[in-house]
C-alpha positions in Angstrom: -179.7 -1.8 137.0 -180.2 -5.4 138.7 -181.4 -6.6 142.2 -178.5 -6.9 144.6 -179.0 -10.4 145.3 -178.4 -11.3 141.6 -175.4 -9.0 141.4 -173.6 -11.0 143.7 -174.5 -14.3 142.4 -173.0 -12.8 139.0 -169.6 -11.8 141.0 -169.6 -15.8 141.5 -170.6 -15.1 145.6 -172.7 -18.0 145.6 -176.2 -18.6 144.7 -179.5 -16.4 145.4 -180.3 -18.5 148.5 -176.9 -18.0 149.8 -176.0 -14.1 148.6 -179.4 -13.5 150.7 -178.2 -14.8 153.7 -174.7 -12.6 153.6 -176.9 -9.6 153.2 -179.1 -10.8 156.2 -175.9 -11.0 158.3 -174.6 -7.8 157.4 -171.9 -9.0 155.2 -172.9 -6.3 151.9 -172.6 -2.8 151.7 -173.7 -0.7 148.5 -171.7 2.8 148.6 -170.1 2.2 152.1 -173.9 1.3 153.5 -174.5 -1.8 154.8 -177.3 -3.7 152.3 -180.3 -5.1 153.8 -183.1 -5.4 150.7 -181.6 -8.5 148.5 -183.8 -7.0 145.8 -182.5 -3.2 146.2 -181.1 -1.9 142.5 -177.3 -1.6 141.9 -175.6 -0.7 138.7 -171.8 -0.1 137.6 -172.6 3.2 139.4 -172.6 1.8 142.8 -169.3 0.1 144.8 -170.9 -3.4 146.1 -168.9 -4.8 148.4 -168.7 -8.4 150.4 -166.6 -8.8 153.7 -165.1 -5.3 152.4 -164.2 -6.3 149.2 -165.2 -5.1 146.1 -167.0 -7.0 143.6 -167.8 -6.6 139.7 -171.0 -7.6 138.5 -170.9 -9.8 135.8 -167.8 -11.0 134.3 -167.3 -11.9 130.4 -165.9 -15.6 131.1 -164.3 -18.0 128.5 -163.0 -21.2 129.6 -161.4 -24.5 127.7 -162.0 -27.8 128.1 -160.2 -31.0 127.0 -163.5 -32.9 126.9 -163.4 -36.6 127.2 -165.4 -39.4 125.5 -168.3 -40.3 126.7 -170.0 -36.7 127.3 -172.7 -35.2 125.2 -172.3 -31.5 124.3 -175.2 -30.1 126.0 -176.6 -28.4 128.7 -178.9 -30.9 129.9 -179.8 -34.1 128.4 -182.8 -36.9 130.2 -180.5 -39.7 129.4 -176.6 -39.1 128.5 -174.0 -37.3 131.1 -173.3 -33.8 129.5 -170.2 -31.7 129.5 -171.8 -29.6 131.9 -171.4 -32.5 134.7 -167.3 -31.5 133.9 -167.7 -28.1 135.2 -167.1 -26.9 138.5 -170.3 -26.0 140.4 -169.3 -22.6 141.0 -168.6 -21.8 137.2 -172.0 -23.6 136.5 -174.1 -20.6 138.1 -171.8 -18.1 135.8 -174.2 -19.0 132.9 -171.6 -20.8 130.9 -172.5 -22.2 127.7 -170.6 -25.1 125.3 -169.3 -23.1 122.1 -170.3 -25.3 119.1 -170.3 -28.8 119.4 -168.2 -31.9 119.6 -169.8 -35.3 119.2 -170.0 -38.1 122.6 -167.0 -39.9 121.4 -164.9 -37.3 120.5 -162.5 -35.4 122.8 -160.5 -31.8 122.1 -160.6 -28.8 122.8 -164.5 -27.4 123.6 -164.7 -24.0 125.0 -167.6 -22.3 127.1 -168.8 -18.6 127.7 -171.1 -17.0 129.6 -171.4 -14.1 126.5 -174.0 -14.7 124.1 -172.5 -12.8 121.4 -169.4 -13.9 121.4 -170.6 -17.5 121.1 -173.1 -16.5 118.5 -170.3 -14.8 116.8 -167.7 -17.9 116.7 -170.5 -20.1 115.9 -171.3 -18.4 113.2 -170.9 -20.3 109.1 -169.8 -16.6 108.5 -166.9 -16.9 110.9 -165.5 -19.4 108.9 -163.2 -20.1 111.6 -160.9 -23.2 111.4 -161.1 -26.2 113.7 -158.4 -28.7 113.3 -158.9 -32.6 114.0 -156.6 -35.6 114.8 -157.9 -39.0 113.3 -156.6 -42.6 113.8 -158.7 -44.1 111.0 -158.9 -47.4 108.8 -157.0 -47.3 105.6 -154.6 -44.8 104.5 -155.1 -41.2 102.8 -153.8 -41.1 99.5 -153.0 -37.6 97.5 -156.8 -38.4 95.2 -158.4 -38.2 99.1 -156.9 -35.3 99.7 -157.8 -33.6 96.4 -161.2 -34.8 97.3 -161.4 -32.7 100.6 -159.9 -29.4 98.8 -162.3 -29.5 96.5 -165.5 -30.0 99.1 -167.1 -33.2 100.0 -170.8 -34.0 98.8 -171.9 -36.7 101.8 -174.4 -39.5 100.7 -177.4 -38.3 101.8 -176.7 -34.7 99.8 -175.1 -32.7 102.8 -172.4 -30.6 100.8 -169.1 -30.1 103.0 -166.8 -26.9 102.1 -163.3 -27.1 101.0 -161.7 -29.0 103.7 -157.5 -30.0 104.2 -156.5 -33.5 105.2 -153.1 -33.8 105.9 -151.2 -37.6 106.0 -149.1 -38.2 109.0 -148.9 -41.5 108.8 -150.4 -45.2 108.1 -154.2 -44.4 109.3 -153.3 -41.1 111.0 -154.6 -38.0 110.0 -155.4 -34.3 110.4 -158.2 -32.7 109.1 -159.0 -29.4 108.8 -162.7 -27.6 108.7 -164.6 -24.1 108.6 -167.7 -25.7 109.6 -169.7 -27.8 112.1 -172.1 -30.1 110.3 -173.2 -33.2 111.9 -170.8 -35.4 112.7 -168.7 -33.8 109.9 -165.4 -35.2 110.0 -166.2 -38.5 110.7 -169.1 -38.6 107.5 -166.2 -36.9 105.4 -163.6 -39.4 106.0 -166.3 -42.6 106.1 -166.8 -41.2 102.8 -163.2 -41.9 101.8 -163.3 -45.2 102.7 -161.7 -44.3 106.2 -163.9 -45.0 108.8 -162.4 -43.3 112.6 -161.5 -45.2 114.8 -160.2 -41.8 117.2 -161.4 -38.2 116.9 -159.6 -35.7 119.0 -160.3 -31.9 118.2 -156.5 -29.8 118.8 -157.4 -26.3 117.7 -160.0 -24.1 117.0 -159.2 -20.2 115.4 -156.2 -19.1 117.1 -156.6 -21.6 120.3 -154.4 -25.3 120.5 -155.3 -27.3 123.3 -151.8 -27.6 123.9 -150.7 -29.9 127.3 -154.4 -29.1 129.2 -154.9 -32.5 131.1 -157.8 -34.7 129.3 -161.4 -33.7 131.3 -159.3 -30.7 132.8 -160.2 -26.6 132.2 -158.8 -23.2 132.2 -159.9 -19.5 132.0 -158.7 -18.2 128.8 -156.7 -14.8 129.3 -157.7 -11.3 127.8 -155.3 -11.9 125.1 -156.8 -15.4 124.0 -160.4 -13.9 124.2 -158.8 -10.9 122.4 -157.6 -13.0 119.8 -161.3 -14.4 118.8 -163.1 -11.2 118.3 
């Protein structure tokens, strides 16, 4: 059970301030009654309605971004714009959350969800679940760089990387394949190598590939996508 007010501002009716002032004009009826206490206690026993329609509490929402340079991946920072800024007001009251983490320069595929365990669950070491990059680097991978990254990386300052694929595609292009989100990972693996990046740009993650989603643009994932990650 939850107050009424915060039931609709889960349903994505607007914020407390505003949900209160439907119910004050007679907009919200619990069970066919019109609703006048903002903090009366509904559940997913009750029909809540707005203007009529029925509305469903809280929603499990998972969105994707194709995040842009330039943004930080948190939820607030006191200096640095944050991927939060690229949201849409209204999904930014649906407690949304990044998933993971992808570093200010880089851009890809990011994706955000207002379920606790399933984030906790895909950021999990545990998960092991596969995140591939596109690099435009300095120098050239040769076949003993790629050896290196299927056999783990051990970074300078002692940071151990798992088993990692680096596929060639060309004179200092690249993709790179981890299970893991260490600090600035990919970039520290292939500096390593001798191949500083130049351009980081995250494609897939699991069973998810950006695909053509417009660079700083979003979508909702379907059931089958969200499906697909538990």
């Amino acid at each position: 059970m939850e107050r009424l007010d915060k039931y609709l501002a889960d349903s994505g009716c607007g914020t407390r301030s505003a949900v209160k002032a439907f119910i004050k004009a007679r907009r919200v009826t619990v069970d066919g009654a019109v609703a006048k206490d903002p903090a009366m206690k509904v559940g997913p026993e009750h029909t809540v309605c707005l203007d009529g329609q029925a509305l469903g509490g809280k929603q499990r929402l998972v969105y994707m971004l194709h995040k842009p340079a330039g943004f930080v991946t948190a939820n607030s920072d006191p200096v640095e714009k944050t991927v939060m800024e690229l949201l849409p007001e209204q999904l930014r009251r649906q407690g949304l959350n990044p998933v993971g983490r992808l570093d200010k320069e880089t851009e890809g595929l990011l994706l955000f969800t207002n379920d606790g365990e399933l984030l906790h669950r895909l950021i999990s070491p545990k998960k092991e679940v596969a995140k591939v990059y596109y690099a435009r680097h300095e120098g050239d991978a040769a076949e003993e760089d790629i050896a290196a990254f299927s056999q783990g990386i051990t970074l300078r300052d002692g940071t151990l990387c798992r088993p990692a694929v680096l596929q060639r595609l060309g004179a200092g292009e690249s993709l790179v394949t981890v299970c893991e989100g260490k600090y600035h990972q990919v970039r520290r693996m292939m500096a390593s190598r001798g191949m500083p990046v130049v351009y980081l740009k995250r494609i897939s993650e699991g069973p998810l590939s950006l695909g053509e989603l417009p660079l700083g643009q979003m979508r909702q994932l379907t059931e089958e996508e969200i499906a697909l990650l538990e």
